[in-house]
C-alpha positions in Angstrom: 92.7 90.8 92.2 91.9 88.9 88.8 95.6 88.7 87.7 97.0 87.1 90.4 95.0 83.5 91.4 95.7 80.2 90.5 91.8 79.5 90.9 90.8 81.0 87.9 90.8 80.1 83.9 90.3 82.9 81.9 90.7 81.7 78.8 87.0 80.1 79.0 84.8 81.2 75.7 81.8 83.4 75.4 79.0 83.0 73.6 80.2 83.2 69.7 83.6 82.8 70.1 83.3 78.8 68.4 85.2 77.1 72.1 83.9 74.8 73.8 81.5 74.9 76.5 82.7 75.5 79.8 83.1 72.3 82.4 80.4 72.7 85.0 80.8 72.1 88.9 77.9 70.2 90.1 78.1 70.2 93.9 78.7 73.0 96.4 82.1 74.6 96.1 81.9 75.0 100.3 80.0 72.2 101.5 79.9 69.7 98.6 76.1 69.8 98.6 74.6 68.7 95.1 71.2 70.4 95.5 70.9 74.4 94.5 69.1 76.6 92.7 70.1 79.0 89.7 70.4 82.7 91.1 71.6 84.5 87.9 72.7 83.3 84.9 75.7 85.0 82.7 75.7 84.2 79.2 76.7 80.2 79.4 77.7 80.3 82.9 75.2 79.6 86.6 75.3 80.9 89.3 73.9 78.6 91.8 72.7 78.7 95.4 73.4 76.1 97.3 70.3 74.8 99.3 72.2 73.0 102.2 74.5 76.4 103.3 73.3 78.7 101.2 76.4 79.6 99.9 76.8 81.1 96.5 79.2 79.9 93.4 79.9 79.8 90.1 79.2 76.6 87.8 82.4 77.0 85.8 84.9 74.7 86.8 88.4 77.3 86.9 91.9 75.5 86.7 92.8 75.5 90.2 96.5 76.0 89.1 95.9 79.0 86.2 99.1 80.9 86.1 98.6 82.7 82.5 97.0 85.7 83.4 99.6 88.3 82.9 100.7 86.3 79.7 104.6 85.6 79.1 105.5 89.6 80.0 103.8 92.3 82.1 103.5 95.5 80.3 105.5 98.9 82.2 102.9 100.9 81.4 98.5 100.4 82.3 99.4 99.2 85.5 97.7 102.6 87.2 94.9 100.6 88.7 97.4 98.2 90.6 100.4 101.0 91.2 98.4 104.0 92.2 94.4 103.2 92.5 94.6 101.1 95.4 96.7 102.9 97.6 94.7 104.9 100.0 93.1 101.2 100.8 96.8 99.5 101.4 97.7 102.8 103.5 94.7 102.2 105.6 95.1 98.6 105.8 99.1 99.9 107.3 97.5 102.6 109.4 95.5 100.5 111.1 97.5 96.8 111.6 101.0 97.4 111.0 101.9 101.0 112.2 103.3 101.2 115.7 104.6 97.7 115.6 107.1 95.0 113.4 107.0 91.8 112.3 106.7 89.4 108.8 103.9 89.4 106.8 103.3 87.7 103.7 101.0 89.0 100.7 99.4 85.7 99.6 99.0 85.6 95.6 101.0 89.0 95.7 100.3 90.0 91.5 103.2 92.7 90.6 104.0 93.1 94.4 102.8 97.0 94.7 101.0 95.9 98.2 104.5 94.3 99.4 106.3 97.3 98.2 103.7 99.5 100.6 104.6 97.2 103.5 108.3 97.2 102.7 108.4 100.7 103.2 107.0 100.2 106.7 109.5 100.6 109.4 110.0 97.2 111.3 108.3 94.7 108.8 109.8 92.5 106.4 107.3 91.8 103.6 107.3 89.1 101.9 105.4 87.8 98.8 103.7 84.6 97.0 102.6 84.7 93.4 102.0 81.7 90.8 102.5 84.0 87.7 106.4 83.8 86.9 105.6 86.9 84.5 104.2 88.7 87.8 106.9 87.5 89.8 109.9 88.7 87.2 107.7 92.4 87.3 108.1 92.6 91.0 111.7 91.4 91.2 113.3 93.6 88.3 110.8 96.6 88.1 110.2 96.7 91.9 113.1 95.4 93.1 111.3 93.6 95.6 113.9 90.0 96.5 111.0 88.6 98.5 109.0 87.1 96.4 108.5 83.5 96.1 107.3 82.2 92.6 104.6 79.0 93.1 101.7 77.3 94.6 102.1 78.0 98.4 102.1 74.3 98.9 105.2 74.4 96.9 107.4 77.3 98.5 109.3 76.3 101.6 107.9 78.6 104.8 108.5 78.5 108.4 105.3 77.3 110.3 104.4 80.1 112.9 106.9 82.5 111.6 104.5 85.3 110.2 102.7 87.9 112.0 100.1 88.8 109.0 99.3 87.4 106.0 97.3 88.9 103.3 94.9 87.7 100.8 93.4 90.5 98.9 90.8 89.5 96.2 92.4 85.8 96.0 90.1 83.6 98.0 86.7 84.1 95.7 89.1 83.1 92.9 90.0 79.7 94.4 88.3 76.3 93.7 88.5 74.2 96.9 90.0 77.2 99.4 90.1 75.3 102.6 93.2 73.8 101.8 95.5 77.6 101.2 93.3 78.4 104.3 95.1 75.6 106.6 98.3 76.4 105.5 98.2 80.3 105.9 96.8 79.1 109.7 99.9 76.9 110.2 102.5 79.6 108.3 101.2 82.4 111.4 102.3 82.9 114.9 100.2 82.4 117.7 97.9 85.7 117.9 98.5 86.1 114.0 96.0 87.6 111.5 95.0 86.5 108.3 93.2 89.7 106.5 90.8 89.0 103.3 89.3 91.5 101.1 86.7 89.8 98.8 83.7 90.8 96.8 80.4 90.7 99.4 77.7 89.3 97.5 75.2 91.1 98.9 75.8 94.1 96.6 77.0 92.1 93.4 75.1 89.7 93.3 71.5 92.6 93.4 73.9 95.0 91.1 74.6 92.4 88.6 70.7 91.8 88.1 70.0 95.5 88.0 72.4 95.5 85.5 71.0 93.1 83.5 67.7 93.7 83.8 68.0 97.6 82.6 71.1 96.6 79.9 70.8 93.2 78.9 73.7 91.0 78.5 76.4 92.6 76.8 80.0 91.3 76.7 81.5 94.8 77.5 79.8 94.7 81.0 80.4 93.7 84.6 78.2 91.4 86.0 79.5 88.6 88.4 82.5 87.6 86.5 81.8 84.0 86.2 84.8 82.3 84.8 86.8 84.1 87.2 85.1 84.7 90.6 83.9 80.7 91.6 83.1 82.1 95.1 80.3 84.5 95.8 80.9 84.8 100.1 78.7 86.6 102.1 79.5 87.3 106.0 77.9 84.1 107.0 79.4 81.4 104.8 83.6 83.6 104.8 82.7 82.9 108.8 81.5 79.7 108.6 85.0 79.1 106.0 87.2 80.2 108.2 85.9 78.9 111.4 86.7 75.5 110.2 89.6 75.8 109.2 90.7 76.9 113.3 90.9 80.6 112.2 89.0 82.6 115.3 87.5 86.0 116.8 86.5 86.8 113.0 85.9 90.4 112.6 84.5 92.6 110.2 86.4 96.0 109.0 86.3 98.9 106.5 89.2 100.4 104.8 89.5 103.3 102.1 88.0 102.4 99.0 90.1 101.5 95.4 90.4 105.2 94.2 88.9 106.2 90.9 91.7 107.5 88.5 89.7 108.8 86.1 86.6 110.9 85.7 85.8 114.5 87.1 86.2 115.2 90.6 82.3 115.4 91.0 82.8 111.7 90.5 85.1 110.8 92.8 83.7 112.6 95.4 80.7 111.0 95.0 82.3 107.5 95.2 83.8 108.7 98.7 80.2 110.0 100.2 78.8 106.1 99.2 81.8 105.1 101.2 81.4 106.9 104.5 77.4 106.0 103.9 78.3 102.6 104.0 80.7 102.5 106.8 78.3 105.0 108.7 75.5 102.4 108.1 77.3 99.1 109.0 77.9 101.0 112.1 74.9 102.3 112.9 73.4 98.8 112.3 75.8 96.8 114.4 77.4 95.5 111.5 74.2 93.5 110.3 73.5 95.9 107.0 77.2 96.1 105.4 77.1 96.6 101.6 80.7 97.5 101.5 83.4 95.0 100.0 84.4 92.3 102.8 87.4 93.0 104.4 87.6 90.5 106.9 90.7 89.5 110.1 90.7 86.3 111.5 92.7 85.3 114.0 95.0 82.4 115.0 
């Protein structure tokens, strides 16, 4: 979830705007290998391979503290795609790790809160929240009413080690420079048999769709490819295991939840969109999990 990282500087030019070149990472953004290999290449930006792990990042260097997305106010209104799209994936998420039990969980890099107000609602958790935008934090306090929300790096907000049951990361990690570091401390904030759950892009299917993209519609500033200046961190299964692992995080395991629902369109759309999903789940299980070209949604384990 672009808007609510502190690894990412969106404010970085395109070709034609008249700013300055981006600043360019020259080692591995996981290993801190210095020899890799351009993969693709959007507008001014690399994305490079990293010959020692293999792991795949963007050159552009992101301010690891970027709190400006949502600007000095958060509109009321065009927030569909955070309020009502991603529902049926945060009721799944509740369905299948929170209902039936209680406990704290805390929504790393939380945005306007809507996935803390789903867990609020949950009877016997307390949900908390962590979000560097002040702008997103004054949305969820006021508009959502939500009094849990702590505004600031997570280095910076006061916890209790071992005092959460779950804590949530959802489209935050690929958005962070150097991620081992919020990786410890999530590990230390959780209880003993706590879960850290991730949901990050799985470069296996961008990284092929953003070449078939290009390849059929050139580069064009009004489309989708990788998202340079904002996603650093291109993880596949291998190098989000290999991540975790190290930083003491165990029993990694691989899920699928509902996809982010499409709003708009006809209904021969949508239903399309939720055949490719039951395809993909059906074929990650068919293949013992070796062929998944769904997002990652990932649990680890303290």
């Amino acid at each position: 979830m672009v808007a609510k990282v502190c690894g990412v500087d969106l404010r970085g030019s395109s070709p034609g705007t008249g700013l300055s070149a981006p600043t360019r990472v020259s080692h591995c953004l996981l290993c801190k290998g210095t020899e890799h290999r351009v993969v693709f290449k959007e507008f001014d930006v690399d994305i490079l391979q990293c010959k020692t792990c293999r792991h795949i990042f963007s050159s552009f260097h992101g301010d690891p503290y970027y709190a400006g997305f949502w600007g000095d106010e958060v509109q009321d209104d065009g927030q569909n795609y955070w309020k009502l799209a991603r529902q049926p994936m945060y009721r799944d998420f509740i369905e299948k790790y929170l209902a039936g039990r209680a406990g704290r969980l805390l929504d790393m890099g939380c945005g306007l809160g809507f996935f803390v107000e789903s867990v609020a609602g949950v009877n016997g958790w307390e949900a908390y929240g962590c979000e560097i935008s002040p702008a997103a934090v004054r949305y969820a306090r006021e508009k959502l009413g939500l009094t849990k929300i702590f505004c600031g790096r997570l280095d910076e907000v006061r916890l209790p080690l071992h005092w959460f049951d779950v804590v949530t990361l959802w489209d935050v990690l690929d958005h962070i420079l150097y991620p081992d570091a919020i990786l410890r401390q999530c590990h230390d904030l959780l209880r003993e048999g706590g879960i850290c759950f991730i949901r990050t892009p799985n470069v296996a299917v961008q990284l092929p769709r953003a070449r078939i993209n290009k390849l059929l519609r050139g580069m064009r500033s009004t489309l989708t490819y990788l998202q340079a200046r904002q996603h650093l961190h291109h993880y596949s299964k291998s190098t989000i295991r290999r991540l975790l692992e190290r930083n003491r995080f165990s029993e990694i395991e691989f899920t699928h939840l509902q996809p982010v629902s499409a709003l708009e369109g006809s209904m021969v759309r949508r239903q399309v969109k939720a055949t490719l999903f039951m395809a993909v789940r059906a074929l990650a299980t068919v293949s013992g999990g070796r062929l998944n070209y769904d997002n990652l949604f990932v649990v680890a384990h303290r």
